[in-house]
VMD Tcl script that draws the C-alpha trace (Angstrom):
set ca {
  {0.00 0.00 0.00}
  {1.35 3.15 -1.38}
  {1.16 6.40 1.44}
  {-1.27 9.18 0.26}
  {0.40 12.48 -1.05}
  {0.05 15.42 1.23}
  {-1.36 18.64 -0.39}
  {0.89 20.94 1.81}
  {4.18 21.55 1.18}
  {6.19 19.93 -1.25}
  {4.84 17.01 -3.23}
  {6.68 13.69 -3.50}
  {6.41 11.14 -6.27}
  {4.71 7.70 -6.56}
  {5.84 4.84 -7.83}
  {4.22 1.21 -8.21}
  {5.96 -1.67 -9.69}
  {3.81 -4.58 -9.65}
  {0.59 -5.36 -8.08}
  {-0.10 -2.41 -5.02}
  {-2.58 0.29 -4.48}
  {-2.37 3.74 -3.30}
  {-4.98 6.15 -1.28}
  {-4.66 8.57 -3.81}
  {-3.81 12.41 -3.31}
  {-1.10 14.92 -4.29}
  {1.46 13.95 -6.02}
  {4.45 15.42 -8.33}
  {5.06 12.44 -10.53}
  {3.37 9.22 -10.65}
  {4.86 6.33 -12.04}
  {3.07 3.05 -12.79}
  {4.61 -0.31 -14.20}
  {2.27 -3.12 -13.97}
  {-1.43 -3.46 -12.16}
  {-2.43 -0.74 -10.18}
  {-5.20 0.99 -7.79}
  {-5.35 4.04 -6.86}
  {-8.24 4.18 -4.14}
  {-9.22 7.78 -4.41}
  {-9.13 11.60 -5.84}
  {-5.80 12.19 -7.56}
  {-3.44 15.19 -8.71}
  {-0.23 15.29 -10.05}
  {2.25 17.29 -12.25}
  {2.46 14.17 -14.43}
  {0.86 10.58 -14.30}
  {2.86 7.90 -16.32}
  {1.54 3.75 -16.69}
  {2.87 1.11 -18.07}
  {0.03 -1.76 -18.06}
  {-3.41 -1.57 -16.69}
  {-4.11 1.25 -13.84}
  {-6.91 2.04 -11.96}
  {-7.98 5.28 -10.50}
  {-11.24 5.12 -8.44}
  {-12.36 8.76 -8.51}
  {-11.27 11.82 -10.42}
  {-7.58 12.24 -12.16}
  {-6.27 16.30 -12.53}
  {-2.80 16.07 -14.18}
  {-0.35 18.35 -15.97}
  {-0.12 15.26 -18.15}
  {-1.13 11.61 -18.44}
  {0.43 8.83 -21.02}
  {-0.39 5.41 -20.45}
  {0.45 2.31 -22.87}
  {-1.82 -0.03 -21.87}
  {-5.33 0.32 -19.86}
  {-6.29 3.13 -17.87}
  {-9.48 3.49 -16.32}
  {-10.85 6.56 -13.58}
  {-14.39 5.99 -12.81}
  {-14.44 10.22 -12.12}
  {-13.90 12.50 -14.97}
  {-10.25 13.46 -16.45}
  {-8.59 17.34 -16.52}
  {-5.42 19.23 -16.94}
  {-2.93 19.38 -19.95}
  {-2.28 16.36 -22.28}
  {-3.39 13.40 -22.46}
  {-1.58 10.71 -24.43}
  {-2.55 6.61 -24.26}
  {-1.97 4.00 -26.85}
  {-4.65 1.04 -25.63}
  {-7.47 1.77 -24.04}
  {-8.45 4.64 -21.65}
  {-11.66 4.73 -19.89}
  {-13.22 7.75 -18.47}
  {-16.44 7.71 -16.40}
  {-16.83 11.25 -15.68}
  {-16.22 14.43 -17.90}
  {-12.69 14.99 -20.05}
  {-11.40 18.59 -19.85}
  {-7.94 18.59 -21.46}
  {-5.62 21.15 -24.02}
  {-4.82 18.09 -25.70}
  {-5.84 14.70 -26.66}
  {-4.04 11.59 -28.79}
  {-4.84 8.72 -28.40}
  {-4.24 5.01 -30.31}
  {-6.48 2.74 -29.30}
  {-9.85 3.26 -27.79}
  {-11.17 6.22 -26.12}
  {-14.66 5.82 -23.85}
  {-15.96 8.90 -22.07}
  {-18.94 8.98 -19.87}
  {-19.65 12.25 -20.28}
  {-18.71 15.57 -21.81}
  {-15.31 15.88 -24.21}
  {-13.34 19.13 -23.85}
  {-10.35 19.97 -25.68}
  {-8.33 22.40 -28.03}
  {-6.61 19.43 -29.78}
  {-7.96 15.74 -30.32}
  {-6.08 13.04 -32.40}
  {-7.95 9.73 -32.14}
  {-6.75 7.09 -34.41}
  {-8.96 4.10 -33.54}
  {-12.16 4.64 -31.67}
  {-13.63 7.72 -30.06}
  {-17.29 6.87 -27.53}
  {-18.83 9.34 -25.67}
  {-21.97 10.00 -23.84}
  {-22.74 13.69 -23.82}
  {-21.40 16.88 -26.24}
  {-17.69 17.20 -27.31}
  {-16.27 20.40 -27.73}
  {-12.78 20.83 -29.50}
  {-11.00 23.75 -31.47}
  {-9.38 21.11 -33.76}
  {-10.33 16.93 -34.06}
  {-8.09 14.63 -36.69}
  {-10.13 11.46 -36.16}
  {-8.49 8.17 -38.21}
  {-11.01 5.62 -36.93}
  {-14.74 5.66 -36.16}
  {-16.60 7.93 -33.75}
  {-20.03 6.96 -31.80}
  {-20.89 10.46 -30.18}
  {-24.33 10.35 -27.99}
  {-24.64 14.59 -28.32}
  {-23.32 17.22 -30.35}
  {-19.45 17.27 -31.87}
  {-18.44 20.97 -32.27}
  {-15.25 21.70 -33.55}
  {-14.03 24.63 -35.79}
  {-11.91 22.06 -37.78}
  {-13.10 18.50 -38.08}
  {-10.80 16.21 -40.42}
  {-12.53 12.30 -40.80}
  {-10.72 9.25 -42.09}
  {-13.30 6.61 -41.39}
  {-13.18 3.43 -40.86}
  {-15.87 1.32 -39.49}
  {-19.53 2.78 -38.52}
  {-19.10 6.60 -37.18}
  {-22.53 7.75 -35.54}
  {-23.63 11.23 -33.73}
  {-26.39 13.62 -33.64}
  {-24.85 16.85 -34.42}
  {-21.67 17.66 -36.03}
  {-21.00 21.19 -36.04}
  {-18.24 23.64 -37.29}
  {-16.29 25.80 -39.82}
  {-14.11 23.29 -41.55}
  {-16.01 19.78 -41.64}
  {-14.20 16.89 -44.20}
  {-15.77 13.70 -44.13}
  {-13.83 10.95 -46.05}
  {-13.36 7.10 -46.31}
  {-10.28 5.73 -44.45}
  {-8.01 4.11 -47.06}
  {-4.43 2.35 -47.22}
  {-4.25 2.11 -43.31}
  {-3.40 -1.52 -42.48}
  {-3.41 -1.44 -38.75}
  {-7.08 0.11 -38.99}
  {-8.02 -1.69 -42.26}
  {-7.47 -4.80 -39.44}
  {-9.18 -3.16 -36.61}
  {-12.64 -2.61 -38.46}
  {-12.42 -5.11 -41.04}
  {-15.46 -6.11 -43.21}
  {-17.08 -2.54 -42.09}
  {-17.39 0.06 -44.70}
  {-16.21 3.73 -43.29}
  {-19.52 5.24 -43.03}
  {-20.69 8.75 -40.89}
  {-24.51 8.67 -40.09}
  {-25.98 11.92 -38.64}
  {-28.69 14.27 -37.99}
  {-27.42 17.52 -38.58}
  {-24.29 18.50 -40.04}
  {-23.56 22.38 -40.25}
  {-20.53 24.54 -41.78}
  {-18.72 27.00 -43.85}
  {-17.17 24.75 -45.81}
  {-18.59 21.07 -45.94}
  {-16.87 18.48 -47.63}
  {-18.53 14.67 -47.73}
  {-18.25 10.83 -48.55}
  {-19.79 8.08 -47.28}
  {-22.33 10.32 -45.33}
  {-25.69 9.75 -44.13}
  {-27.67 12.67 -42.72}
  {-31.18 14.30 -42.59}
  {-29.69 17.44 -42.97}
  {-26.28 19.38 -44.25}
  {-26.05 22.95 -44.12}
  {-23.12 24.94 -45.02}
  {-22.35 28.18 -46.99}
  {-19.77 26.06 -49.59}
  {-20.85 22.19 -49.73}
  {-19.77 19.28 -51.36}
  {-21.30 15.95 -51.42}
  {-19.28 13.25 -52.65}
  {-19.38 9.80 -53.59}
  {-21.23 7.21 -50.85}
  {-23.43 10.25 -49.82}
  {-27.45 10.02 -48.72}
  {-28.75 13.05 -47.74}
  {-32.02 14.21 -47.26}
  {-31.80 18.18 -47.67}
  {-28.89 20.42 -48.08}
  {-29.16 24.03 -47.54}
  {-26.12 26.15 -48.80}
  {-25.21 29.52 -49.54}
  {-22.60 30.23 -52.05}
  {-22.36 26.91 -53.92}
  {-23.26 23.11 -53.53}
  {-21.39 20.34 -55.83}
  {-22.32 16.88 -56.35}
  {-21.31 13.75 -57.00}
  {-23.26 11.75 -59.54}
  {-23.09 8.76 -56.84}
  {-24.51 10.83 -53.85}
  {-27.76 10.88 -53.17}
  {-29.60 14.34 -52.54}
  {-33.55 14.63 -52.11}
  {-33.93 17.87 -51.63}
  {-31.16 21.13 -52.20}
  {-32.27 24.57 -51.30}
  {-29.97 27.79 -51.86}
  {-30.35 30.28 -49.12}
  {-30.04 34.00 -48.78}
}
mol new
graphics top color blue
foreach p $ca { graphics top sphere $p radius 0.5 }
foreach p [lrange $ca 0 end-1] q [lrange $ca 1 end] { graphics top cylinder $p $q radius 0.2 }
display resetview
């Protein structure tokens, strides 16, 4: 059993090798190789695992890589967050920064300036980000708002909303690692409402696509598109209804 960091004075480090557990509390660095538990609330300058961690409550870090498993059953904040394998968050996720390679699961809300997922992004609630580079497949239960949203799909991508300036859709190609990960599903982006400036589609399915420049590529069904300086399509999309606005 690991001592709990003290939130007074100066801040010591924590490090698990193996199989242990830890209170939780205020740390400078924490340093995981192997299985661990941390039992409660924790805050560091940096949080580092190797394996599969556990944090049972909330996780405020200046940054957080893990290679391996990391789950906190609270929600996730501070700087950077980097994982390759699969990082579980039951609360919110506040971050400036996001990659991750593997799977990403988030309870609730998604906040960040930056977000690279390549493989999988779930999450319950609204994500918010300035920039998103997704190589993968997203299943968003809310709105995804982002001034620049750049998708490479690859498998079944679902969400209400997806909302910005700069939205490209596109199929995933020439990615093996993916190509294995979501094999025998077709990159595909079903939606409600997509909204822009400038729109740019494949393999889309939505109700409704606004945008003032839009383009609806090959792969496309969509049921009205509302646009404001100019629309193209491709003679392989699908478009019921396309209205030019004022």
């Amino acid at each position: 059993m690991a001592m709990n960091g003290n939130p007074n004075g100066t801040r010591g480090d924590l490090k698990i090798t193996g199989n242990a557990q830890s209170g939780g509390g205020f740390f400078r660095n924490v340093k995981i190789t192997g299985d661990a538990v941390i039992n409660n609330d924790t805050e560091c300058e940096m949080f580092k695992c190797l394996g599969g961690s556990e944090v049972k409550g909330s996780l405020r870090a200046g940054s957080v890589s893990c290679n391996g498993t990391l789950k906190v059953a609270g929600s996730v904040s501070g700087g950077s967050v980097r994982t390759q394998g699969d990082l579980r968050i039951g609360g919110d996720l506040a971050v400036q920064s996001v990659s991750i390679s593997g799977e990403l699961t988030v309870g609730g809300r998604v906040s960040a300036e930056k977000a690279k997922i390549t493989g999988e992004l779930r999450a319950n609630s609204d994500c918010q980000m300035e920039e998103l580079s997704v190589r993968g497949m997203v299943d968003v239960n809310g709105m995804l708002n982002a001034e620049q949203a750049d998708f490479k799909l690859h498998g079944h991508s679902r969400l209400r909303e997806l909302v910005g300036s700069q939205i490209t859709v596109k199929r995933g190609s020439g990615m093996s690692l993916l190509g294995s990960l979501f094999m025998g599903s077709d990159g595909v982006l079903t939606a409600e409402t997509i909204e822009g400036d400038t729109v740019v589609l494949e393999n889309t399915k939505a109700a409704v696509v606004r945008g003032r420049s839009v383009t609806i590529g090959a792969g496309c069904r969509i049921g009205l598109v509302e646009y404001k300086d100019d629309l193209k399509k491709d003679s392989e999309a699908v478009v019921s209804q396309s209205v030019k606005i004022g």
